[in-house]
C-alpha positions as CSV (number, residue, x, y, z in Angstrom):
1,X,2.4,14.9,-78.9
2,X,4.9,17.8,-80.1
3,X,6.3,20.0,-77.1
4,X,6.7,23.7,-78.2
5,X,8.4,25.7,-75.9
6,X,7.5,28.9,-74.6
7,X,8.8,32.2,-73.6
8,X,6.3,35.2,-72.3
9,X,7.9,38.5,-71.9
10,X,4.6,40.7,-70.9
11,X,5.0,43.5,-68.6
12,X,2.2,43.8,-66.8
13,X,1.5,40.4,-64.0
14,X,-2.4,40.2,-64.4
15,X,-1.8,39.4,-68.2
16,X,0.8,37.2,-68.2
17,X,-1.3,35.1,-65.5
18,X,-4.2,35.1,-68.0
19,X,-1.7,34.1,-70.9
20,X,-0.9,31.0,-69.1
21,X,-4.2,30.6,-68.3
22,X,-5.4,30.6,-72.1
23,X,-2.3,28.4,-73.1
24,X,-3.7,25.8,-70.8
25,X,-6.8,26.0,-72.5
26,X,-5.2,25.9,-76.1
27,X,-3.2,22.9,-74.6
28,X,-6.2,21.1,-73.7
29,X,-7.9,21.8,-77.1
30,X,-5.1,21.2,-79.6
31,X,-3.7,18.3,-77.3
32,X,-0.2,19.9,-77.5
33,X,1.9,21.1,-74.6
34,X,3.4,24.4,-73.7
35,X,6.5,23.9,-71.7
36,X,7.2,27.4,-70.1
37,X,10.6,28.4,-70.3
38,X,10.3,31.4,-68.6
39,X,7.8,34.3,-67.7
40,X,8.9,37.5,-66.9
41,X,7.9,41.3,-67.2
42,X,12.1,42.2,-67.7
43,X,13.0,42.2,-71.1
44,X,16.6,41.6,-69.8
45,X,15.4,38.5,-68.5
46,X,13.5,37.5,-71.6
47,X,16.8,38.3,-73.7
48,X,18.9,35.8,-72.0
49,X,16.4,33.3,-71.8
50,X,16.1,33.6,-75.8
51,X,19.8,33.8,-76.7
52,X,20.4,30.3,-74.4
53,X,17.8,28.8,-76.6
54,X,18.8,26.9,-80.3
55,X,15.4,25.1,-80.8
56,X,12.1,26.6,-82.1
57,X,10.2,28.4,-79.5
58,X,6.6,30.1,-79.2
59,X,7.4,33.5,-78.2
60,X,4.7,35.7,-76.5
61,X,5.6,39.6,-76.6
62,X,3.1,42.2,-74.6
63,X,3.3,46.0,-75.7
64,X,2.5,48.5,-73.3
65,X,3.1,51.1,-75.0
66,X,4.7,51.2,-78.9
67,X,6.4,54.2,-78.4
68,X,8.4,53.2,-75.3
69,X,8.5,49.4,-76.1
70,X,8.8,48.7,-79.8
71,X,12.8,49.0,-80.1
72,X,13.2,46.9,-77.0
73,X,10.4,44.0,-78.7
74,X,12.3,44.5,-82.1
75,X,15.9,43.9,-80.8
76,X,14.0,40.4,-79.3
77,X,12.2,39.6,-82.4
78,X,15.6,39.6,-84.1
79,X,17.7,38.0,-81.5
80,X,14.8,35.3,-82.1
81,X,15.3,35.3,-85.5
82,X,19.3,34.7,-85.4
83,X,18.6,32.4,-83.1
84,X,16.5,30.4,-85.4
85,X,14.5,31.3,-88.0
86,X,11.8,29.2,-87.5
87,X,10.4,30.3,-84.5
88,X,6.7,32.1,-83.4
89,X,6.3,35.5,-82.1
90,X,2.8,36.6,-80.8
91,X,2.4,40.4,-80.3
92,X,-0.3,41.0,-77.1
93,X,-1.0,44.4,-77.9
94,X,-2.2,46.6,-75.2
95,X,-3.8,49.1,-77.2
96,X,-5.5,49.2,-80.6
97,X,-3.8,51.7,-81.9
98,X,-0.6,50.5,-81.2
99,X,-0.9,48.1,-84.2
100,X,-0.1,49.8,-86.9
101,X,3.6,50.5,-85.2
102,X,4.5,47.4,-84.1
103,X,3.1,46.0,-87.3
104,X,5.4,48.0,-89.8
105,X,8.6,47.5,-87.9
106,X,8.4,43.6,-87.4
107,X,10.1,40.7,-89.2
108,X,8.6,37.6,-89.0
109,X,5.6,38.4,-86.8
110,X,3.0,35.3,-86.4
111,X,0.6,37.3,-85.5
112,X,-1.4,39.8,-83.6
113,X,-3.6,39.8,-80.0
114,X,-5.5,42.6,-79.7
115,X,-8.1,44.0,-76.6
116,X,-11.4,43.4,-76.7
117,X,-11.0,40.4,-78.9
118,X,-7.9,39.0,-77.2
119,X,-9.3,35.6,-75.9
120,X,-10.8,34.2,-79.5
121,X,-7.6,35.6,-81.0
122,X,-5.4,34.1,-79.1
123,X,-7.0,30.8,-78.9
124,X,-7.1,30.9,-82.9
125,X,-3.9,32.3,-83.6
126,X,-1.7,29.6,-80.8
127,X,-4.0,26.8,-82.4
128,X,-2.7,27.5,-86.2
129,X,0.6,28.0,-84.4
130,X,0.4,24.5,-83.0
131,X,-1.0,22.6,-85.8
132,X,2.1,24.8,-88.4
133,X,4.5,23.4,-85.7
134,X,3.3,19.7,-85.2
135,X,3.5,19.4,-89.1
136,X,6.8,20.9,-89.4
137,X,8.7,18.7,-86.8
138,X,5.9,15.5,-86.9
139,X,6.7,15.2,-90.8
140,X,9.8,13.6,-89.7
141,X,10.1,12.8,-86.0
142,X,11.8,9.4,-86.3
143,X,15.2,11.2,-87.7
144,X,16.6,14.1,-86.7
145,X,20.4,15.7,-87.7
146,X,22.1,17.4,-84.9
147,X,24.7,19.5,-85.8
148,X,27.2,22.1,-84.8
149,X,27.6,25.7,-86.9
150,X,28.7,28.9,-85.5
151,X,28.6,27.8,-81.9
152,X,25.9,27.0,-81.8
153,X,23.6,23.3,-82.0
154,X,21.0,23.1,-84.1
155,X,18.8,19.7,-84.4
156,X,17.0,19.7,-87.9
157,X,14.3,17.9,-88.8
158,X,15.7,15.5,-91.6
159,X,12.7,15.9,-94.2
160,X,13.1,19.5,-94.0
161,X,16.4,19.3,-95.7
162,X,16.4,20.2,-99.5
163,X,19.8,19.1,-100.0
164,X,23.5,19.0,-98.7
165,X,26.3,20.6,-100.7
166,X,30.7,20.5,-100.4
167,X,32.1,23.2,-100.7
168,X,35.7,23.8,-99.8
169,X,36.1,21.8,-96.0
170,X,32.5,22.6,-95.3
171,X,29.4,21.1,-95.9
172,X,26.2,23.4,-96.6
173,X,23.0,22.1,-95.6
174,X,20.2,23.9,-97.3
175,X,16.7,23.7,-95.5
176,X,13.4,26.2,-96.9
177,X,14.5,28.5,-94.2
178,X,18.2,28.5,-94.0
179,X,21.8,26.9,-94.6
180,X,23.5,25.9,-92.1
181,X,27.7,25.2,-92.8
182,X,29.5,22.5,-90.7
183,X,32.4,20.8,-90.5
184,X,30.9,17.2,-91.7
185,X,32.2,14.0,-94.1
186,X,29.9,13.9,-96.6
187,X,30.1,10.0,-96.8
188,X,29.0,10.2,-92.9
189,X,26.1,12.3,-93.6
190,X,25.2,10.0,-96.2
191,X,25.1,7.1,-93.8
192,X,23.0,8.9,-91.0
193,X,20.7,10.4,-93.6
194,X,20.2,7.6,-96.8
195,X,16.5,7.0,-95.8
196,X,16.3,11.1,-96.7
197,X,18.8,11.9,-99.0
198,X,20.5,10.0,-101.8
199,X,23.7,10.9,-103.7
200,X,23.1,12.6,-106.7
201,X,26.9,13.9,-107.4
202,X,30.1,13.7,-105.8
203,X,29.5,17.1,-104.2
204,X,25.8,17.0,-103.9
205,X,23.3,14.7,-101.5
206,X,19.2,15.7,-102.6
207,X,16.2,15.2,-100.8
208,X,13.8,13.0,-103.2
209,X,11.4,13.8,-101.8
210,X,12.0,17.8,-103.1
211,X,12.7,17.2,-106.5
212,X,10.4,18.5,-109.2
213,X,12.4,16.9,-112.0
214,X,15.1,14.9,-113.7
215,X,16.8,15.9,-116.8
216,X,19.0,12.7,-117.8
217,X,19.7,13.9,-120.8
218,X,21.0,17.1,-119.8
219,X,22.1,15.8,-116.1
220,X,20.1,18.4,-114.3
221,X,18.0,18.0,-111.2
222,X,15.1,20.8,-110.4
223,X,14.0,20.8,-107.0
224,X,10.2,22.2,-106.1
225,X,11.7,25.2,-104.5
226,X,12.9,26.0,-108.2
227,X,17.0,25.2,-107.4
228,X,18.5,23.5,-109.8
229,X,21.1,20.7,-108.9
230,X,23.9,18.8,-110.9
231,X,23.8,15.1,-111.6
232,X,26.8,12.9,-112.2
233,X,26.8,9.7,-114.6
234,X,28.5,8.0,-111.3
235,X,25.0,8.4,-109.3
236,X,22.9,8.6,-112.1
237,X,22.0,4.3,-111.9
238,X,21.4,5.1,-108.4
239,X,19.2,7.8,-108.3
240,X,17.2,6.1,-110.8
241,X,16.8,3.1,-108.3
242,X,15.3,5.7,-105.8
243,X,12.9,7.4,-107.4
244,X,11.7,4.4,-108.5
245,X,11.6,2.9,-105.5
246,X,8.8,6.4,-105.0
247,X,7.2,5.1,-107.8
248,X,8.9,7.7,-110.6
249,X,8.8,6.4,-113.7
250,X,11.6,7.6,-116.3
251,X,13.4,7.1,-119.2
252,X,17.1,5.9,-120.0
């Protein structure tokens, strides 16, 4: 069962009571669990709370009113973001017509709770939420890569990295939402991450699992998110081994 942390930041107490009261319900029908980390009606309070936080969280956001709120929700929404990309903010709008300006100023918005249909909305939209969620940490939940980069700890599901590159004294790891640069050996990376990642060049470490192709002839690796990857003739044997250990089947 995947935890997903949550944060509420809804100014008015009646609704944030009945939040919790529909993310007990969604938590009984999904089977997942809401830890809350906080619930508050000070956006102060919901901006600390957000910046201490390095994980992926579910963010619930209520809008009183769009003209008074919405710079206050968008400075969150991209504290949230620097924070780390990957995590969910809900909009519990408290008028209909505030939509439309809360919609065309956000960033990554998951999605929208509007009245007179806010129950089923909510209950649909936290599901999705939950199920996106449990799929992007459950696809690898026996290995995880902590790591340190800009002062901050970030733990990273391993099958979410693409690949890892050197450059200069850093190392780059490249996931579908962001690169993160730390201060790693690559031959230690290599070690906590082999079941993942495999060597493809002296500079390079690939997820298999993200490749599209293998040109041999022209030592080229194409991942599926269209990057394109050098291969050395010093890891070429062994990347052969794995991929057809995946059940690849290639050429010389």
């Amino acid at each position: 069962m995947s935890l997903l942390p949550t944060l509420i930041y809804e100014p008015d107490g009646k609704n944030r009571a009945h939040i919790l009261t529909l993310l007990s319900a969604c938590a009984e029908k999904c089977s997942g669990q809401f830890p809350i980390l906080l619930s508050t009606g000070r956006m102060g309070e919901a901006m600390r709370c957000a910046g201490g936080q390095s994980g992926i969280l579910l963010v619930i956001a209520g809008v009183a009113d769009a003209e008074k709120d919405r710079q206050q929700i968008f400075e969150l929404e991209r504290l949230l973001i620097e924070q780390n990309r990957d995590n969910y903010t809900v909009y519990w709008l408290h008028r209909p017509a505030d939509l439309g300006k809360i919609a065309g100023g956000c960033f990554r918005p998951s999605g929208f709770v509007v009245p007179t249909l806010q129950d089923e909305q909510f209950e649909a939209l936290v599901s999705r939420i939950y199920s996106d969620y449990s799929r992007l940490t459950g696809a690898s939940q026996e290995l995880f890569l902590t790591v340190q980069s800009g002062g901050r700890v970030f733990r990273l599901p391993a099958g979410e990295i693409l690949y890892v590159e050197a450059c200069d004294k850093k190392l780059n790891i490249w996931t579908k939402r962001q690169c993160l640069s730390v201060y790693e050996r690559m031959s230690e990376l290599e070690q906590t991450l082999g079941m993942q990642l495999v060597r493809c060049h002296r500079s390079y470490l690939v997820s298999c699992a993200q490749i599209e192709s293998v040109n041999f002839a022209e030592m080229e690796i194409v991942l599926r998110s269209g990057e394109r990857l050098p291969l050395s003739r010093t890891y070429k044997n062994t990347l052969k081994e794995r991929l057809a250990k995946g059940g690849w089947k290639h050429g010389a």
